[in-house]
Backbone and ligand atoms as CSV (ligand in chain L), in Angstrom:
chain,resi,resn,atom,element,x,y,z
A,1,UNK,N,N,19.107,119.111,207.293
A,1,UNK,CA,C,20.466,119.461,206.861
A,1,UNK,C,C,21.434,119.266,208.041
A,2,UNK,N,N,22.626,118.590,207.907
A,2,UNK,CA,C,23.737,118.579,208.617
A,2,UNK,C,C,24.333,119.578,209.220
A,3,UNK,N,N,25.215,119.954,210.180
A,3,UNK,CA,C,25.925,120.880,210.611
A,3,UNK,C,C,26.788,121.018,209.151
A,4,UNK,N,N,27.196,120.349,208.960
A,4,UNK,CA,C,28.414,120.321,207.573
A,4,UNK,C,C,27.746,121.021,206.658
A,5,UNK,N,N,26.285,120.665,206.241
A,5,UNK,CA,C,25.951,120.812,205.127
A,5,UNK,C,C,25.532,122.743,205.283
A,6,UNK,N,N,24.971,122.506,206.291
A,6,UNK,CA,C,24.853,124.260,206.811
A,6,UNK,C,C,26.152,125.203,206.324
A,7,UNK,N,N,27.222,124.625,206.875
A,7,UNK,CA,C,28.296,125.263,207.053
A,7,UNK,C,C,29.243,125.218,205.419
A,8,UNK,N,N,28.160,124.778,204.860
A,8,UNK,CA,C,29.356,124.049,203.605
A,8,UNK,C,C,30.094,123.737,202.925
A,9,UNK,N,N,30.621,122.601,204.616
A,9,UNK,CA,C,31.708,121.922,204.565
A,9,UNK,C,C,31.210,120.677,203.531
A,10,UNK,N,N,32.184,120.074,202.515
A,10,UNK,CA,C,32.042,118.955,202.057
A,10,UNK,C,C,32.029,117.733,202.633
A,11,UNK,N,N,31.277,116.833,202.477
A,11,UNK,CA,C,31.010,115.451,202.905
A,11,UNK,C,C,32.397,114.961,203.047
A,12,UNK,N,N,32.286,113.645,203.973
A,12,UNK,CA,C,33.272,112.979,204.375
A,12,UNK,C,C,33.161,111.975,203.250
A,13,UNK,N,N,34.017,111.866,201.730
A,13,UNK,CA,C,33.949,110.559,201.038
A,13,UNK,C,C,34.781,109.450,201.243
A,14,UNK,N,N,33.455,108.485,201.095
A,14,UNK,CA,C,34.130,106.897,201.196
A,14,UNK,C,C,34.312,106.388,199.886
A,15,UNK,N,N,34.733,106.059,199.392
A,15,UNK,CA,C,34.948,105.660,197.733
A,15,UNK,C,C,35.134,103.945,197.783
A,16,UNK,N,N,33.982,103.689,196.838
A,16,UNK,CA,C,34.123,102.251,196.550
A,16,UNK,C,C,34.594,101.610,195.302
A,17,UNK,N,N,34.768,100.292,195.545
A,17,UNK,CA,C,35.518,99.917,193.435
A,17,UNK,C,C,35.126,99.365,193.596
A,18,UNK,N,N,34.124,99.797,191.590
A,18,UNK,CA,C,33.420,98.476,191.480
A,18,UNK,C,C,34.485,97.763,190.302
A,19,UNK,N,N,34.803,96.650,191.073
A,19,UNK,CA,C,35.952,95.858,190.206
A,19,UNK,C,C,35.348,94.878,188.850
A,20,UNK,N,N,35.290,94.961,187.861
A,20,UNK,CA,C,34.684,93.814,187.167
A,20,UNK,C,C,36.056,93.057,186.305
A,21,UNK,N,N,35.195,91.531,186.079
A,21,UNK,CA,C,36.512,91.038,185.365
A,21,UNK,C,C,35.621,90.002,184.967
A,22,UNK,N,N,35.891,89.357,183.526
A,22,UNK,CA,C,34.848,88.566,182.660
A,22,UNK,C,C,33.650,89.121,183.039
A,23,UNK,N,N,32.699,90.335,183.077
A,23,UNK,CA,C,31.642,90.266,183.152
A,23,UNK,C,C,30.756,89.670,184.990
A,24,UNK,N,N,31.505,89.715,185.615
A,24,UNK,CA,C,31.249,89.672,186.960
A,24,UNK,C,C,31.957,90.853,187.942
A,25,UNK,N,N,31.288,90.704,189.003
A,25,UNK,CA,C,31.868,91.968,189.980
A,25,UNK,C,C,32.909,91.569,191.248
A,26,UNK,N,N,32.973,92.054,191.843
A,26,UNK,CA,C,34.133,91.700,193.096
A,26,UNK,C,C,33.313,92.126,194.201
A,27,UNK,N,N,33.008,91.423,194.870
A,27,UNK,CA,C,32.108,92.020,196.628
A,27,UNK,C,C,33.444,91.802,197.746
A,28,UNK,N,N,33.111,91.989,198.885
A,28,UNK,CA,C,33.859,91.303,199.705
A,28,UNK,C,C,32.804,91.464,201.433
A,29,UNK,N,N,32.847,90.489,201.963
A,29,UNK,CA,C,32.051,90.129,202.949
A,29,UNK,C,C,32.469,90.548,203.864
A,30,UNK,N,N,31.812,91.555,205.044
A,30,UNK,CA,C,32.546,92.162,206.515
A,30,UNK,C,C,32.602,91.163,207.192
A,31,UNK,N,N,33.444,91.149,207.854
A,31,UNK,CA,C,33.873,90.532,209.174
A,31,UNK,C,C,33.545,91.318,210.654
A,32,UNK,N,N,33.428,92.397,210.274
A,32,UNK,CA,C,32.752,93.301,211.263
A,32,UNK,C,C,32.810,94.342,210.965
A,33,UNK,N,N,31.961,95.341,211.905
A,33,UNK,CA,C,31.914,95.623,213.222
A,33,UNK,C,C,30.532,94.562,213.170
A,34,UNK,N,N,29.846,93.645,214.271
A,34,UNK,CA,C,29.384,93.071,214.578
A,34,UNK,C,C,27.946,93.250,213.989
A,35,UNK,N,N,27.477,94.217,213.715
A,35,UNK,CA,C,26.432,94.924,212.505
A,35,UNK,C,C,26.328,94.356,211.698
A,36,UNK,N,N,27.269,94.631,211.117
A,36,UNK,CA,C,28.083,94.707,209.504
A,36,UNK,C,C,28.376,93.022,209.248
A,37,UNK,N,N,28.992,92.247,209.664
A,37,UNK,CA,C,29.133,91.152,209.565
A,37,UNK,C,C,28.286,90.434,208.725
A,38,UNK,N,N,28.719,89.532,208.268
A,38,UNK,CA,C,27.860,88.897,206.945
A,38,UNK,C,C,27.607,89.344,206.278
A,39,UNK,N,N,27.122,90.582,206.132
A,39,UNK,CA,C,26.935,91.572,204.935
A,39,UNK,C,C,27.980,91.787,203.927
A,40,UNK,N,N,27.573,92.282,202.801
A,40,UNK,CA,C,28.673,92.270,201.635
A,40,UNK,C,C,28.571,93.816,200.995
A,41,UNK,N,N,29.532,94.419,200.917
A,41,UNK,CA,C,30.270,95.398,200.358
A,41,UNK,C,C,31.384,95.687,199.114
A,42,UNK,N,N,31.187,96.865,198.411
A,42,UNK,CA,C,32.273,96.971,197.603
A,42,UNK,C,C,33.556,97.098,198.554
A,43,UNK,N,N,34.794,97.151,197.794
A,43,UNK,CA,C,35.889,97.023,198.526
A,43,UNK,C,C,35.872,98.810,198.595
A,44,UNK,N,N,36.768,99.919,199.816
A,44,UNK,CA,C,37.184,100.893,199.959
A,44,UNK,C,C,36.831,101.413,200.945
A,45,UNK,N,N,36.789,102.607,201.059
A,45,UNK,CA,C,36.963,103.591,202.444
A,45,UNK,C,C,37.015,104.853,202.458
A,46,UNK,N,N,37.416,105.183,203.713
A,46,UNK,CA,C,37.478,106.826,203.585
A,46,UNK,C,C,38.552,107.253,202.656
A,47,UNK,N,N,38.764,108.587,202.169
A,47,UNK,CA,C,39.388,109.384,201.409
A,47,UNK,C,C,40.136,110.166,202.675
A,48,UNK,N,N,41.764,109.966,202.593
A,48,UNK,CA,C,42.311,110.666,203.313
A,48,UNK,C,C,42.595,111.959,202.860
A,49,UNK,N,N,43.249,112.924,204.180
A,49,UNK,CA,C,43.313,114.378,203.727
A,49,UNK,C,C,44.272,114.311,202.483
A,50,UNK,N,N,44.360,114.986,201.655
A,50,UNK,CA,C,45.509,115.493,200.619
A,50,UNK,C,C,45.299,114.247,198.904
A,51,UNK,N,N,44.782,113.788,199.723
A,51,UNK,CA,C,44.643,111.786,198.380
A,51,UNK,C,C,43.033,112.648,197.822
A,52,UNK,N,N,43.500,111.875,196.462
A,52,UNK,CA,C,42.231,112.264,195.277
A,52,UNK,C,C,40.994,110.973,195.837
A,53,UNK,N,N,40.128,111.105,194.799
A,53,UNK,CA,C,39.164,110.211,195.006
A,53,UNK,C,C,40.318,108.885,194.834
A,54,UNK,N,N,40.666,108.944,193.375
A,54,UNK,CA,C,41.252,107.546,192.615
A,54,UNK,C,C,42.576,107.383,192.829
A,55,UNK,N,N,42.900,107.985,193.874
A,55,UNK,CA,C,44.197,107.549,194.956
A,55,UNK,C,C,43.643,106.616,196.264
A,56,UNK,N,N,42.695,107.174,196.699
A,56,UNK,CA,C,42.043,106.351,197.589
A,56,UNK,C,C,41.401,105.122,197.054
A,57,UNK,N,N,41.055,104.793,196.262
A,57,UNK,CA,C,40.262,103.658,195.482
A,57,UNK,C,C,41.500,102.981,195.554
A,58,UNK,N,N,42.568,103.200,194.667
A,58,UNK,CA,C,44.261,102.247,194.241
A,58,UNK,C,C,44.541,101.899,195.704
A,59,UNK,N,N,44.270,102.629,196.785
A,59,UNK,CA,C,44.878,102.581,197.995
A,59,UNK,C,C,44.267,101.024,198.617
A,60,UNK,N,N,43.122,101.451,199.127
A,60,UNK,CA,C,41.951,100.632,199.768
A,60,UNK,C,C,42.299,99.144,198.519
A,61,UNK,N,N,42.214,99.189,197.487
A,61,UNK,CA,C,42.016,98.034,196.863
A,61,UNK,C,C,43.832,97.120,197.172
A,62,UNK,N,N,44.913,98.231,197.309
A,62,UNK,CA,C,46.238,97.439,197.930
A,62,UNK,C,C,46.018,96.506,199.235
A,63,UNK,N,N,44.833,97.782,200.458
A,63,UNK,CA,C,45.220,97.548,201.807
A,63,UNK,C,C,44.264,95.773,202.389
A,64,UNK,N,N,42.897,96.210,201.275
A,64,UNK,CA,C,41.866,95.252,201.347
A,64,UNK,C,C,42.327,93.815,200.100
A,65,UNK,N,N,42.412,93.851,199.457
A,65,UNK,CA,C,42.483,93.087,198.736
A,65,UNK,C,C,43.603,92.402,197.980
A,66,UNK,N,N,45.337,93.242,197.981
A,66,UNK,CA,C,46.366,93.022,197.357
A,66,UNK,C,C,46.742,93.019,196.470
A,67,UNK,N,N,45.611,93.793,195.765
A,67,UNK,CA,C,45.762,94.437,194.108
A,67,UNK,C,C,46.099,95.428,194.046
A,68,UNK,N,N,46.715,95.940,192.856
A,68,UNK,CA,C,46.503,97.253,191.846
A,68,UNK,C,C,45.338,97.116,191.348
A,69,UNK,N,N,44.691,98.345,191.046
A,69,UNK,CA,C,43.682,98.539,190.069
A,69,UNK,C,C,44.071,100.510,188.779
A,70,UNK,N,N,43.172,100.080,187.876
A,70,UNK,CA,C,42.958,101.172,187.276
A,70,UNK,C,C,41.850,101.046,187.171
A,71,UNK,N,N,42.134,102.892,188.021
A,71,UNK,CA,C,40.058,103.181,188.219
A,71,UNK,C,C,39.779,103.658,186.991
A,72,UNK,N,N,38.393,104.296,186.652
A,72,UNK,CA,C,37.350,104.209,185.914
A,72,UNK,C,C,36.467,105.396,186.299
A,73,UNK,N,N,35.880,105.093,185.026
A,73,UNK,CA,C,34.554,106.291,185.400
A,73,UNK,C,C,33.712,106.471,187.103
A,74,UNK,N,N,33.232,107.279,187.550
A,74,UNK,CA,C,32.082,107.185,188.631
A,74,UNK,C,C,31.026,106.190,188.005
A,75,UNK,N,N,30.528,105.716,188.798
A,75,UNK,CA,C,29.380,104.480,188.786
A,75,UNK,C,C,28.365,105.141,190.036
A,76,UNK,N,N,27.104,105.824,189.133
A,76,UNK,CA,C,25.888,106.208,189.574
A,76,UNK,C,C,25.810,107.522,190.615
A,77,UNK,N,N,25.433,107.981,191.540
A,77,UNK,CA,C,24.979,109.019,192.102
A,77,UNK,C,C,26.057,108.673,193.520
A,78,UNK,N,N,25.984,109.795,194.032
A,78,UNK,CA,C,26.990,109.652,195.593
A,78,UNK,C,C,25.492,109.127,196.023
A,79,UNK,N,N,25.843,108.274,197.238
A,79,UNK,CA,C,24.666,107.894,198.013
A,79,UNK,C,C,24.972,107.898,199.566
A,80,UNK,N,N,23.977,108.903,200.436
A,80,UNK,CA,C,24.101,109.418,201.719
A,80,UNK,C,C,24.395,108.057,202.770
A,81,UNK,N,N,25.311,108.401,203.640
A,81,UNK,CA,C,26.000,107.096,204.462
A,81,UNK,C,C,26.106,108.008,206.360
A,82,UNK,N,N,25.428,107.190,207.102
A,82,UNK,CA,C,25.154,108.307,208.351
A,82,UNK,C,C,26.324,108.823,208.811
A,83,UNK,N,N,26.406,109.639,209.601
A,83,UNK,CA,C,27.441,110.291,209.973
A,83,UNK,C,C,27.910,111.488,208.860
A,84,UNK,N,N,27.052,112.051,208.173
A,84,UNK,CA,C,27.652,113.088,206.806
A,84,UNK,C,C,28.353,112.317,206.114
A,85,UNK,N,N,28.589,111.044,205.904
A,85,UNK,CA,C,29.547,110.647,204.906
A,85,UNK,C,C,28.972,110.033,204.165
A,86,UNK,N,N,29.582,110.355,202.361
A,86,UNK,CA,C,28.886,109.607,201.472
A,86,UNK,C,C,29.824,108.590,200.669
A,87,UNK,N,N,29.133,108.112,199.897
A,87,UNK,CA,C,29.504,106.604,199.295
A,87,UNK,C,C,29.336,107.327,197.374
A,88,UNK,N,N,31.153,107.104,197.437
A,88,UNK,CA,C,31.170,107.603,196.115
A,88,UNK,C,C,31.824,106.317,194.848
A,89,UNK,N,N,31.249,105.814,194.494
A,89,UNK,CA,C,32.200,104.508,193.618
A,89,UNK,C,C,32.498,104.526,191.939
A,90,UNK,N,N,33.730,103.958,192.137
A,90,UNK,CA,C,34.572,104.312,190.589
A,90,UNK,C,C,33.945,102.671,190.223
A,91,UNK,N,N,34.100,102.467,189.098
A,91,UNK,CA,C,34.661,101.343,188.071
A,91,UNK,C,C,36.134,101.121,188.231
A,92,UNK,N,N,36.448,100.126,188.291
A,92,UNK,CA,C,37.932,99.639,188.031
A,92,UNK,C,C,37.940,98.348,187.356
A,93,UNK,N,N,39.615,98.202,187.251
A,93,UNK,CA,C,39.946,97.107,186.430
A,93,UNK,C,C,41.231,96.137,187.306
A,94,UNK,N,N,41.575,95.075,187.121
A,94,UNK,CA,C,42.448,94.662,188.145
A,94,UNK,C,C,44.135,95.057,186.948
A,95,UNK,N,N,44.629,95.710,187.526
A,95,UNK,CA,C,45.900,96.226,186.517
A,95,UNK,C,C,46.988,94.898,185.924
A,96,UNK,N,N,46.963,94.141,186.800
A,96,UNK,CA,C,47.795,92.729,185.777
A,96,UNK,C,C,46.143,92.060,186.146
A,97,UNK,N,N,45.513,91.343,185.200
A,97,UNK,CA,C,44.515,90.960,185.091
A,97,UNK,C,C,44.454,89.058,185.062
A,98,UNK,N,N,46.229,89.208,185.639
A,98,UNK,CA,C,46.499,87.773,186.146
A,98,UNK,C,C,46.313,87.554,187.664
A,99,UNK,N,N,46.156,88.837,188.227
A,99,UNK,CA,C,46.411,89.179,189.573
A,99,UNK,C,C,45.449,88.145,190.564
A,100,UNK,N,N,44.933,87.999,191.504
A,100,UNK,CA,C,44.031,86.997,192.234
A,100,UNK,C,C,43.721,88.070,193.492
A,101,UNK,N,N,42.977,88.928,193.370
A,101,UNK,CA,C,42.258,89.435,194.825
A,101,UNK,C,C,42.293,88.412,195.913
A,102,UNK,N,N,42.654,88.954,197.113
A,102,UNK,CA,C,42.280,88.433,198.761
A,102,UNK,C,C,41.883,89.027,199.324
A,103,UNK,N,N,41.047,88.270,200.443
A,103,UNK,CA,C,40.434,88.584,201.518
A,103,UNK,C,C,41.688,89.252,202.643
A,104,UNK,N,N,41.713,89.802,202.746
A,104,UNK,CA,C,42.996,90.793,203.603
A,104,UNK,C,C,42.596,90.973,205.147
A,105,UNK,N,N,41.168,91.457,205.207
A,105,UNK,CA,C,40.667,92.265,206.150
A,105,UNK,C,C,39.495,91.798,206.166
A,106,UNK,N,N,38.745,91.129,204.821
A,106,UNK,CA,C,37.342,90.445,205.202
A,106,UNK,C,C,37.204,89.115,204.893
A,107,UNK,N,N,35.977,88.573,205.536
A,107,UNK,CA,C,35.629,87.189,205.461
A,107,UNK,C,C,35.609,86.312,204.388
A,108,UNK,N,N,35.724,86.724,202.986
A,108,UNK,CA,C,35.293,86.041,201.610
A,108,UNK,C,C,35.210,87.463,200.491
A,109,UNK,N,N,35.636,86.213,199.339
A,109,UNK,CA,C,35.581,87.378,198.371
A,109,UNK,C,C,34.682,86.651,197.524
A,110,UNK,N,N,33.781,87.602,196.615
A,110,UNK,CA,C,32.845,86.904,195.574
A,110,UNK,C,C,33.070,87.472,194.458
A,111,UNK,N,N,33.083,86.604,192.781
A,111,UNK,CA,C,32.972,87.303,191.564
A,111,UNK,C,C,31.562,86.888,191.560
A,112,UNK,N,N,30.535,88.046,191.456
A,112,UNK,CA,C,29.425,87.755,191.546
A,112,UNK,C,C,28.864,88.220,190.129
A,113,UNK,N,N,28.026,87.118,189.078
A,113,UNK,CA,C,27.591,87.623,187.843
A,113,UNK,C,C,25.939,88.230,188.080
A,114,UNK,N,N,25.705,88.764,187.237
A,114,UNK,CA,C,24.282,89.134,187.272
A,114,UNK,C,C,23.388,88.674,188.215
A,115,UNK,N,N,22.897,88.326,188.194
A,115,UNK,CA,C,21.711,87.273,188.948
A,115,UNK,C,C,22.634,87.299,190.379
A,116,UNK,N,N,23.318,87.274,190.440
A,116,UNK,CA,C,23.346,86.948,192.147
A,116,UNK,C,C,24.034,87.835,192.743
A,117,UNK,N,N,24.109,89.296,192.170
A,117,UNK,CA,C,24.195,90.593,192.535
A,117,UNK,C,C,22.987,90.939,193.085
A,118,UNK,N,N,22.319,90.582,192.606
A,118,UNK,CA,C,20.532,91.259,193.187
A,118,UNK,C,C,20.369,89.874,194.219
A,119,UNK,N,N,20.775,88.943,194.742
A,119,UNK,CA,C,20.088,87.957,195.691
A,119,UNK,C,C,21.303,88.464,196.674
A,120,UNK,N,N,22.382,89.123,196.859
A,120,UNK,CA,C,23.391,88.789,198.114
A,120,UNK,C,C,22.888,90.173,199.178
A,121,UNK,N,N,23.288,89.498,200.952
A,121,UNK,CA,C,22.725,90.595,201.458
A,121,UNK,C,C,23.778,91.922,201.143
A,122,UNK,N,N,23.641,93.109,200.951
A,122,UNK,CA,C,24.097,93.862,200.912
A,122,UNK,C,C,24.515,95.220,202.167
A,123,UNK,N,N,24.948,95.932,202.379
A,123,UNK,CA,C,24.993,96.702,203.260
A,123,UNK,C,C,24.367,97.698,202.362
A,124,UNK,N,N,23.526,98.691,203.735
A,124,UNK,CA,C,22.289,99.372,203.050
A,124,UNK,C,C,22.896,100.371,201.323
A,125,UNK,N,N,23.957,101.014,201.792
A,125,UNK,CA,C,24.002,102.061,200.800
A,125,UNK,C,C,24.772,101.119,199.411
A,126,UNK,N,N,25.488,100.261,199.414
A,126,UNK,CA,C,25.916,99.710,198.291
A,126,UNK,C,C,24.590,99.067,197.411
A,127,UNK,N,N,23.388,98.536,198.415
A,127,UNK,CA,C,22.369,98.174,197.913
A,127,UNK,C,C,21.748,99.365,196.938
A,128,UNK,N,N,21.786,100.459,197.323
A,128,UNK,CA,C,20.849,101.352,196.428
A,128,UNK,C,C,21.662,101.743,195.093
A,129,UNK,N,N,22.933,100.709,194.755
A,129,UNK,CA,C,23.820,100.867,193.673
A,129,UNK,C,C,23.740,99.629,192.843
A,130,UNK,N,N,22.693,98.658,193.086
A,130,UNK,CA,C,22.608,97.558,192.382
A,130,UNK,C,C,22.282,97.812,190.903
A,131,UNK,N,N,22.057,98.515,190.749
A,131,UNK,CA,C,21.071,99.231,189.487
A,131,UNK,C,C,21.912,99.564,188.362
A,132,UNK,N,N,23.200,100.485,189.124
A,132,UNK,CA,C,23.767,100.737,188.499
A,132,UNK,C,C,25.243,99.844,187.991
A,133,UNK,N,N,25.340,98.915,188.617
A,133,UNK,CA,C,26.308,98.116,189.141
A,133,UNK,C,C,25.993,96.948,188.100
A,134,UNK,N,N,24.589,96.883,187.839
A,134,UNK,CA,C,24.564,96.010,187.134
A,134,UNK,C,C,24.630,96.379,185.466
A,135,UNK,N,N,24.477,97.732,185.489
A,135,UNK,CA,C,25.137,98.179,183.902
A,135,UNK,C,C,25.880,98.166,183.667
A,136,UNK,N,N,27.610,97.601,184.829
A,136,UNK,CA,C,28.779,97.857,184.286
A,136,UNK,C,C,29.118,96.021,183.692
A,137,UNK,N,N,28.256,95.140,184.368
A,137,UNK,CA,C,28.669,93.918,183.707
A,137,UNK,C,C,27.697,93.718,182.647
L,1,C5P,O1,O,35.416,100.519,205.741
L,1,C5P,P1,P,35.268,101.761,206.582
L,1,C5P,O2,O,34.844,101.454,208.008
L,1,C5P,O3,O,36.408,102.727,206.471
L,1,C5P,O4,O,34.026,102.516,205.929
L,1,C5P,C1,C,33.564,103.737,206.437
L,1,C5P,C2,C,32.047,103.726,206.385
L,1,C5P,O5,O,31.594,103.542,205.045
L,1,C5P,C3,C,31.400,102.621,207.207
L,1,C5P,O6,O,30.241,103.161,207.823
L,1,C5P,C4,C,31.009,101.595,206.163
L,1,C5P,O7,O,29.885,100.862,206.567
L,1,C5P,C5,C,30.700,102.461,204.956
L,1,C5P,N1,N,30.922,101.756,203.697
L,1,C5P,C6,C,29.834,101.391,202.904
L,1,C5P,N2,N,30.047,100.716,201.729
L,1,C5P,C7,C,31.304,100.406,201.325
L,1,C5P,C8,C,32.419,100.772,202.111
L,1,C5P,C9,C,32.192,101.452,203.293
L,1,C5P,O8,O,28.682,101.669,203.258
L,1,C5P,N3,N,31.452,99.757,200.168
């Protein structure tokens, strides 16, 4: 157990969107920290003080990508991320659905369909969401 969890203080949430559109998903590829690189992730981040979960999701998807979105249900279980922080992810939708996501902050963006959701490398904790990720397409 954590100092946090002792004390219980709530986890530090990172909130991810899982974006779908025709039946494919939205990844986006780190550029770093030097770790992380090449690896592929949902788009989002930490949850600042006073912001809801699905304020932070609308946020992260402006700062990363240059969309609006409307979030969505939770998609699967929080999943533990080191440092006490966990990985909490909505469903979303792109809000003008004419819109065109960018790479803002990372290397490449992917609409990835079935099948090549389960072959891309993933960063560890988005990986243990393939499962569920793949019930939303
Ligand atoms: O992107 P940012 O550095 O704010 O993310 C905070 C932490 O959450 C990092 O450790 C990052 O690796 C992790 N994260 C993740 N999956 C995501 C988004 C962030 O594991 N989809």
């Amino acid at each position: 157990m954590t100092t946090d969890e002792a004390a219980g203080r709530a986890a530090t949430v990172v909130v991810g969107a899982a974006v779908v559109r025709d039946g494919r998903l939205l990844a986006q590829q780190r550029a770093f920290p030097a770790e992380a690189a090449g690896l592929w992730e949902l788009p989002g981040g930490r949850v600042e003080p006073g912001e809801s979960d699905a304020e932070a999701v609308r946020r992260e998807c402006v700062e990363e990508l240059g969309v609006d979105v409307v979030v969505g249900d939770r998609v699967g279980a929080d999943v533990p991320l080191p440092n006490g922080m966990v990985l909490r992810v909505y469903a979303a939708t792109l809000r003008d659905a004419e819109a065109e996501p960018r790479a803002v902050e990372h290397r490449a963006l992917r609409w990835l369909p079935a099948a090549e959701l389960r072959e891309i490398d993933w960063l560890p904790a988005d990986r243990v969401l393939v499962p569920d990720l793949l019930a939303l397409l």
